[in-house]
C-alpha positions, 0 to 999 in steps of 0.5 A: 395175614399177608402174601405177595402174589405175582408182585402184589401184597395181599392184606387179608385182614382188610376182608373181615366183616363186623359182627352186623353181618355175620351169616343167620344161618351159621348164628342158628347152628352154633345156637343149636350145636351141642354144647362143648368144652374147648372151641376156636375159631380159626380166623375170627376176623372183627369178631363175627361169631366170638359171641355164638361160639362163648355161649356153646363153649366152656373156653373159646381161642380165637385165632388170627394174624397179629396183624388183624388182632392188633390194628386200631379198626372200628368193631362195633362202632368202638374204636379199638382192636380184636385183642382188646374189644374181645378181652373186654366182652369175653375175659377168659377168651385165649387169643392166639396168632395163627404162628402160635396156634402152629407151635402150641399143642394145647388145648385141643379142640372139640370144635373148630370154626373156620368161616370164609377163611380158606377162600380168602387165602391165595396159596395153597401152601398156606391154605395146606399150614392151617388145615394140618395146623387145626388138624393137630389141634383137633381132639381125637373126636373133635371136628371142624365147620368150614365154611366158603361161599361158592357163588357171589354174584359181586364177584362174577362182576369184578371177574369181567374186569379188564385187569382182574387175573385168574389165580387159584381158586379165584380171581386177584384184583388188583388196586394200585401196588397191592390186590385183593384175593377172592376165592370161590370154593364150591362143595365139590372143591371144598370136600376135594381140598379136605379129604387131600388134608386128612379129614372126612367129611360128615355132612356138607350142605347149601345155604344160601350162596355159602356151603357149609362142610363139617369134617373130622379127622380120619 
């Protein structure tokens, strides 16, 4: 997605991170996690966890800007897009932009992932749209795994640069006329920002500098 902010565009997109480097931690709880009939993943990025979440899932949305799921990037060392590589490996996968994931009423979801998503979004009125967004599409017993890092120690360093700024949850850095958006949302806050949204957490744990929250609609 992107957002201007104090002045500068911020492109989100750019922040995704190839399916190499997607969290051991988070692969073995979808491996264990009961299997279900309808799941997405609200920001799937390069396609981290695409793979984990066909295999516990009967149909999988992914879901993400257009801009993410049509510009030619190296995934997987295959020059392509999210569209087509996720088309190719997972025929039957629904893709969604998140404007038509905010229109469509269907399917609903038993389960919806969203990894390191809220903390790269730097307005709280976005971050409000995709919460009640997954909200309405959320079976009545359907639930959602959030999950944000709460500490990173890259980010402490770039925090003491001169021209870094404070801005929500997080500091935005700048480069040249745009900036990056790095938010840091511990469980304290991240429990804060979903029960204000509706939700109810179930359980919430620490792994590692990540926390993980999976909360369901009260």
């Amino acid at each position: 997605m992107h957002y201007r902010v104090r002045g500068r565009l911020i492109t989100t997109e750019l922040a995704a991170k190839p399916p190499s480097q997607a969290s051991a931690h988070l692969l073995a709880f979808l491996k264990g996690y009961n299997r279900v009939l309808h799941a997405a993943d609200y920001g799937c990025g390069k396609l981290r966890y695409a793979a984990a979440l066909s295999a516990m899932a009967d149909s999988v949305t992914l879901v993400d800007s257009p801009e993410q799921l049509d510009r030619q990037q190296i995934i997987d060392g295959e020059h392509t897009t999210v569209r087509q590589l996720a088309k190719q490996r997972w025929p039957r996968v629904r893709i969604e932009t998140v404007p038509q994931f905010r229109v469509r009423s269907k399917p609903r979801f038993d389960f919806v992932l969203c990894a390191n998503v809220l903390s790269a979004i730097p307005t709280r009125s976005a971050r409000t749209s995709a919460l009640r967004a997954i909200a309405r599409r959320l079976k009545a017993d359907g639930v959602i795994l959030v999950v944000n890092q709460h500490t990173n120690s890259y980010y402490s360093q770039v925090a003491r640069r001169d021209d870094v700024v404070r801005h929500l949850d997080g500091y935005l850095v700048p480069r040249n006329g745009s900036a990056f958006y790095y938010g840091i949302l511990d469980k304290e806050r991240t429990a804060q920002i979903l029960t204000r949204e509706g939700y109810e957490v179930i359980e919430h744990w620490i792994e590692g500098q990540s926390n993980y929250a999976l909360a369901r609609i009260r």
